[in-house]
N, C-alpha and C positions, 0 to 999 in steps of 0.2 A: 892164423892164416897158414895155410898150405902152402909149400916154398914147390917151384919147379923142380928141384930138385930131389926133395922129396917125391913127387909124383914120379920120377926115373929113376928111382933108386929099383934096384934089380928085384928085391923080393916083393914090392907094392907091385910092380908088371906082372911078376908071375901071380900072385893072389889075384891082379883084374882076371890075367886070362882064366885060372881056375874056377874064378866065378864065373862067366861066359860061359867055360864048358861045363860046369854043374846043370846051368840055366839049360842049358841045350841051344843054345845061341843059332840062329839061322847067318846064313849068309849078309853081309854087310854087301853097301850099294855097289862093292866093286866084284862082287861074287864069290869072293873067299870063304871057304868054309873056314868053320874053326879049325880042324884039323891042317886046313893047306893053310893057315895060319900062323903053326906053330911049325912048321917045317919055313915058313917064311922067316917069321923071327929067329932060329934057330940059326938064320945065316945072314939075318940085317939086322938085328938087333942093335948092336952096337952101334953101327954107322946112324941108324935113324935116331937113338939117344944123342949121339955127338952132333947130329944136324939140327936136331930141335936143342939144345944148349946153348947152338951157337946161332939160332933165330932162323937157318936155314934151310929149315924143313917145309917144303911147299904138298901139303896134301891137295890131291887133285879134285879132290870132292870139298865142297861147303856146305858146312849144316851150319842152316841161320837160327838162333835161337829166338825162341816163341818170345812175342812183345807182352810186355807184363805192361797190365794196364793200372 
């Protein structure tokens, strides 16, 4: 089992985001490019790891995941 804390650990983020930009990754539902992405994280980073650890991270978008039948 994968711990949340593994999932934040600093070098698993940079290897997601590297993959994304290898992908060529389009904008996400909030319009972000990858690039204004990593200028984003490059200055919340920290805070949005320390919000989601402490269960206070409210993302503004919900993805519901597909019902498995």
């Amino acid at each position: 089992m994968v711990t949340l804390e593994a999932i934040l650990e600093r070098n698993n983020l940079n290897r997601a985001y590297k993959q994304v930009k290898a992908n060529k990754g389009g904008p996400g539902v909030d319009g972000m490019t990858v690039d204004g992405l990593l200028d984003y994280l490059r200055t919340h980073a920290v805070e949005i790891v320390e919000s989601v650890k402490a269960g206070k991270y409210l993302s503004l978008i919900h993805i519901s995941e597909p019902t498995r039948h």
